[in-house]
C-alpha positions as CSV (number, residue, x, y, z in Angstrom):
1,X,11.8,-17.9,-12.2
2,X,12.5,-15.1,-9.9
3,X,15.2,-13.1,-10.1
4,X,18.2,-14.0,-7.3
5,X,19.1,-9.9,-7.0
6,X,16.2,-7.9,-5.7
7,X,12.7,-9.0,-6.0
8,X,9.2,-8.7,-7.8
9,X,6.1,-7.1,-7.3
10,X,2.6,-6.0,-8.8
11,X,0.1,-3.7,-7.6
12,X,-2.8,-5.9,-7.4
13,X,-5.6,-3.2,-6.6
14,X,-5.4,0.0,-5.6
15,X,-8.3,2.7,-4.5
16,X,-11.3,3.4,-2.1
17,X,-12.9,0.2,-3.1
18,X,-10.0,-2.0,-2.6
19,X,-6.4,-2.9,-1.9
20,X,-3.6,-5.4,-2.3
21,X,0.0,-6.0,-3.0
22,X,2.0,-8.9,-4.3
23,X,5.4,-9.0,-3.5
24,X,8.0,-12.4,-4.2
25,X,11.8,-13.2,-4.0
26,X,13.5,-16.4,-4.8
27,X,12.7,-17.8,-1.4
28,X,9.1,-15.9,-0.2
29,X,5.5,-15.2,-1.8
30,X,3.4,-12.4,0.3
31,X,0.4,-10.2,0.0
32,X,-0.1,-6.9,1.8
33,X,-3.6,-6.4,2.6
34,X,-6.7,-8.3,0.8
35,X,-9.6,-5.6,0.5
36,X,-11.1,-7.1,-2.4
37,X,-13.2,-10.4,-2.3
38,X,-11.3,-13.6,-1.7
39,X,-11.9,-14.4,-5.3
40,X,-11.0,-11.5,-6.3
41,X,-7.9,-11.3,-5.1
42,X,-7.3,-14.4,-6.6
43,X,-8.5,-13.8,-9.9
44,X,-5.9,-10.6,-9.6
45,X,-3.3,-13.3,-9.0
46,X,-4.0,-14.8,-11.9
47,X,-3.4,-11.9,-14.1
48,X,0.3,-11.4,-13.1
49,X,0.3,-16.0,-13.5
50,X,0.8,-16.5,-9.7
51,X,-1.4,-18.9,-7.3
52,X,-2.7,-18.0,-4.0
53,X,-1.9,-21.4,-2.7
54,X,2.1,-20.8,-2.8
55,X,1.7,-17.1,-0.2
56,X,3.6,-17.6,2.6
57,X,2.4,-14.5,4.8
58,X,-0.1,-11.8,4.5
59,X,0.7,-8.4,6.2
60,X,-2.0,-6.2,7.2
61,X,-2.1,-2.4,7.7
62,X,-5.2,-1.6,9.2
63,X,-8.4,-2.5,10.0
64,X,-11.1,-0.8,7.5
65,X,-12.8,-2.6,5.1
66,X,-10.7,-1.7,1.8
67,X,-7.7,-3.2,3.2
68,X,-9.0,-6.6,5.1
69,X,-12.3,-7.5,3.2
70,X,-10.9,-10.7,1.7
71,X,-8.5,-11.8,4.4
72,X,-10.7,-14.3,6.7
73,X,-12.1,-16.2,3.7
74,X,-8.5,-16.8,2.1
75,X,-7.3,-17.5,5.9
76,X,-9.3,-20.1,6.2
77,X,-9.4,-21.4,3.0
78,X,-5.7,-21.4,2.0
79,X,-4.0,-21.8,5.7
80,X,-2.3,-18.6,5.1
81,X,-0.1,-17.2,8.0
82,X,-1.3,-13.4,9.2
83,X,0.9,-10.5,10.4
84,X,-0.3,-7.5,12.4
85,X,0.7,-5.2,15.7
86,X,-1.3,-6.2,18.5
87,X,-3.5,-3.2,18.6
88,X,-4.8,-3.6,15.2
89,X,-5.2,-7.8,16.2
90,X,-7.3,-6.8,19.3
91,X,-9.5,-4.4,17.2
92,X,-9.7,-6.9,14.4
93,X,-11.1,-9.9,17.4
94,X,-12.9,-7.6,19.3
95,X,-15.3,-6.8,16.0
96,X,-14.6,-10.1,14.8
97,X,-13.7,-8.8,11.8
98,X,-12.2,-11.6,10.1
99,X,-14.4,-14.9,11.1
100,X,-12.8,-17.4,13.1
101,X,-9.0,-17.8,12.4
102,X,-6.5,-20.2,14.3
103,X,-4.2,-18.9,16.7
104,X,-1.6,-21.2,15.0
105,X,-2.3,-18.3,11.7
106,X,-2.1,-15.1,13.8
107,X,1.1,-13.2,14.6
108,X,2.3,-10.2,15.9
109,X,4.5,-7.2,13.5
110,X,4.7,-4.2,15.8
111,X,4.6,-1.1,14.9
112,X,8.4,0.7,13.9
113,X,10.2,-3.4,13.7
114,X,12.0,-4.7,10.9
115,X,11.0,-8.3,10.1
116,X,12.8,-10.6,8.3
117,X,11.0,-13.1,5.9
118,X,13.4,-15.6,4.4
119,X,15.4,-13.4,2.3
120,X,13.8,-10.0,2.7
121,X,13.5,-7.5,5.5
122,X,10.3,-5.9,5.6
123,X,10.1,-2.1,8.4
124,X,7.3,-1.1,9.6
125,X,6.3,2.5,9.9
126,X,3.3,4.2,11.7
127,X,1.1,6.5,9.6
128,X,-1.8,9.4,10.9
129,X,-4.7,7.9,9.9
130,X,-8.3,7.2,11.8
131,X,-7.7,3.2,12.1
132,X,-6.3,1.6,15.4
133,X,-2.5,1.7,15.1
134,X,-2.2,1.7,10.8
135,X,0.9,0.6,9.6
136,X,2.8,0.3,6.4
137,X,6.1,-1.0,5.3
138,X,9.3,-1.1,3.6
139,X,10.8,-3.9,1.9
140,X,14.4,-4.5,1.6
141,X,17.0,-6.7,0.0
142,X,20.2,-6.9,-1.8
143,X,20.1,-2.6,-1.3
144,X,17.2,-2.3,-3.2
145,X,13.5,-1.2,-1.2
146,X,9.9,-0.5,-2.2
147,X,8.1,1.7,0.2
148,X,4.1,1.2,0.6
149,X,2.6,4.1,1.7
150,X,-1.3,5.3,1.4
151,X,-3.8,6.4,4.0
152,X,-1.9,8.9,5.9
153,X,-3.4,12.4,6.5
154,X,0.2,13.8,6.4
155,X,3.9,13.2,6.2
156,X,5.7,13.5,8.8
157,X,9.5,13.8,9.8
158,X,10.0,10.9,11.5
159,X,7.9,8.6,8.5
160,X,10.5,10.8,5.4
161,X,13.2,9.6,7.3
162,X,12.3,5.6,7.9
163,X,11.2,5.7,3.7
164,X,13.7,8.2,2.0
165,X,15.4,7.4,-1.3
166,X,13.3,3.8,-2.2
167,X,13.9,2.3,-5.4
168,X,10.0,2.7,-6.2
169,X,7.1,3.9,-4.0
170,X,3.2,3.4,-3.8
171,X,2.4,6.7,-3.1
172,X,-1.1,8.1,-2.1
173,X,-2.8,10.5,-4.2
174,X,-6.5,9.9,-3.0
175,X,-8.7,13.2,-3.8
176,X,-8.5,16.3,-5.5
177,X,-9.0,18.7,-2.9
178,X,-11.8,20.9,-5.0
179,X,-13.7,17.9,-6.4
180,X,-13.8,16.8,-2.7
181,X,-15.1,20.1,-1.6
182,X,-17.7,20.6,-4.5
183,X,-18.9,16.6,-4.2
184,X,-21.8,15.3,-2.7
185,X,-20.3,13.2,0.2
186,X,-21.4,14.9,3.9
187,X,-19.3,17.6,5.4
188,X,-18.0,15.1,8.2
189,X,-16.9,13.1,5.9
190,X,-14.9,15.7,3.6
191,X,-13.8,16.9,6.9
192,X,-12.3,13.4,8.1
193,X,-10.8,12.9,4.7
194,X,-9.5,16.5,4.5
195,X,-7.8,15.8,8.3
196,X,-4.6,15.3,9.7
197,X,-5.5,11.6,10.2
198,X,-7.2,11.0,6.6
199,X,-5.7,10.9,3.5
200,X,-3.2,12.6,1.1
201,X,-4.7,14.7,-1.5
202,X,-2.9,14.9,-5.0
203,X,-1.1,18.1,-4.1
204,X,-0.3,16.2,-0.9
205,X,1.2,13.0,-2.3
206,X,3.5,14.9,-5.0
207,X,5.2,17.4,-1.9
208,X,5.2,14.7,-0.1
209,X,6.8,12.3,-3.5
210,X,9.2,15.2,-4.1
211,X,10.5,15.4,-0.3
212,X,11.5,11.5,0.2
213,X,12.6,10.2,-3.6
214,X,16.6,10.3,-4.3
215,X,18.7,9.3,-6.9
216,X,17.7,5.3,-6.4
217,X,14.5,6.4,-7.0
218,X,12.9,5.2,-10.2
219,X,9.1,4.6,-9.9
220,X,6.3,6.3,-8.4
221,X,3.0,4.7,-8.3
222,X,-0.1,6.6,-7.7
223,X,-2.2,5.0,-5.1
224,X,-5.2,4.5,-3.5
225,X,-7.2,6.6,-5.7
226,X,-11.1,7.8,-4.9
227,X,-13.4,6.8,-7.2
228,X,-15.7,9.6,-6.7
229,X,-12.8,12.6,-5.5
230,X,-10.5,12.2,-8.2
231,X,-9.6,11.4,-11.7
232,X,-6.7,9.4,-12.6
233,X,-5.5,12.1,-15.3
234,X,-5.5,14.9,-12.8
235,X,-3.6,12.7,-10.2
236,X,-1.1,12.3,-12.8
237,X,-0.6,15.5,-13.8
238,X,-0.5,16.8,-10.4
239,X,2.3,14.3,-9.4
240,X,4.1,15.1,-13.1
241,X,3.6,19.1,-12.5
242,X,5.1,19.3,-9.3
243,X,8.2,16.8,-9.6
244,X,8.7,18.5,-13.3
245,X,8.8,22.4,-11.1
246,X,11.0,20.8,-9.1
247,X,13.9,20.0,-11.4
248,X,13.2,16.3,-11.3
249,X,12.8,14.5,-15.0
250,X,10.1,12.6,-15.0
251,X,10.9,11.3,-18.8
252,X,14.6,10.3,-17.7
253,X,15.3,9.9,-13.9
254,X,12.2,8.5,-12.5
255,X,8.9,7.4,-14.0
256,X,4.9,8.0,-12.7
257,X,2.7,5.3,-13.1
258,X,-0.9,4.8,-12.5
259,X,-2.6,1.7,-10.7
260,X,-6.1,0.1,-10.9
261,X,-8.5,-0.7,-8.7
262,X,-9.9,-4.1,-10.2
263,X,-6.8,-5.0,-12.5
264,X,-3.5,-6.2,-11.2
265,X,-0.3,-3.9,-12.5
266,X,2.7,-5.8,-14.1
267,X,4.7,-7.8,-12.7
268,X,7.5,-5.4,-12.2
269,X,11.8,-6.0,-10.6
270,X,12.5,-3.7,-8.6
């Protein structure tokens, strides 16, 4: 039984190949993205013992592949009720992205509103990256939050002070920046990731960690992870390093933990 204070949540998936996020309270089940297959994602439900028939909403951030891959089949299948801006809704129809999907199932989240789903407020924030209008969000209740944020080329001033001082964040450390450089993926593309509007290296994500925690903060996830630009160690130790030079304890006031791209985390209070 959930929890009256607060609420739960897992890390579903995490990486270039696919992400999700579970997130309940005593009155409201909802996923964040679907970029995995529709039985995959459920299959991941079924690791943390929950059932894709009792989400209530499903929030999407942006249109590319890794984050909506799933959503029209479990739409459809599972009458699920979609959130998105408008911008990111008229790319998704215009490329008919997710199949067919009844207008009764389709509503708006702008960009920078705060939301509120039975007993939790969710924000959402903008971020710099080559999608539409990408979004991510912030969860709130009984003065506890969780902060989603991955595919972002950078941090900026306005984003630190919409996320600062989360109980626990899913942070993106997607690339090492000399594996990316010495790999084998085309210049353009090492050139889009390596952009203002593509994603947060490892050194990136730990300034950026560092810069927004405070003393509620007590978990960092690492997110969002590239299979072939990273290794999970050296994300870690990157994140670890810099919060440790930093004066922050990583044994005693806050704790780094990794994610998965095909296994769901524990189901986790905030």
């Amino acid at each position: 039984m959930t929890e009256q204070n607060g609420f739960k949540y897992s890390i579903l998936a995490s990486g270039s190949t696919g992400n999700s996020f579970y997130l309940e309270t005593p009155k409201k089940k909802i996923l964040v993205d679907a970029g995995l297959s529709g039985k995959k994602i459920e299959s991941l439900l079924s690791e943390i013992d929950r059932d894709i028939h009792d989400i209530d909403a499903l929030l999407i951030t942006h249109e590319h592949s890794d984050h909506i891959k799933g959503i029209g089949v479990l739409a459809r299948k599972y009458g699920i009720d979609l959130y998105a801006n408008e911008d990111t809704w008229s790319e998704l129809d215009s490329k008919n992205a997710l199949g067919k999907i009844p207008i009764e199932q389709k509503h708006l989240f702008e960009m920078g509103k705060t939301m509120t789903f039975g007993d939790i407020d969710i924000e959402s924030f903008g971020v710099s990256h080559d999608a539409i209008a990408p979004q991510f969000y912030r969860f709130m209740k009984d003065n506890k939050s969780f902060v989603m944020l991955t595919d972002t080329g950078y941090v900026s001033d306005r984003m630190r002070g919409t996320i600062e001082n989360a109980d626990a964040y899913l942070m993106e450390s997607n690339h090492d920046i000399e594996i990316l450089r010495m790999g084998a993926y085309p210049w353009r593309t090492k050139q889009r990731i390596l952009s203002d509007q593509g994603h947060l290296s490892n050194e990136d994500g730990a300034e950026a960690a560092f810069s927004i925690h405070g003393n509620k903060t007590k978990r960092i996830f690492l997110g969002h992870l590239s299979l072939n630009n990273n290794i999970k160690e050296l994300a870690h130790l990157t994140m670890d390093g810099y919060l440790q030079q930093h004066d922050v304890d990583t044994k005693k006031d806050l704790k780094i933990l990794d994610t998965s791209h095909e296994h769901a985390s524990q189901l986790y209070d905030i």
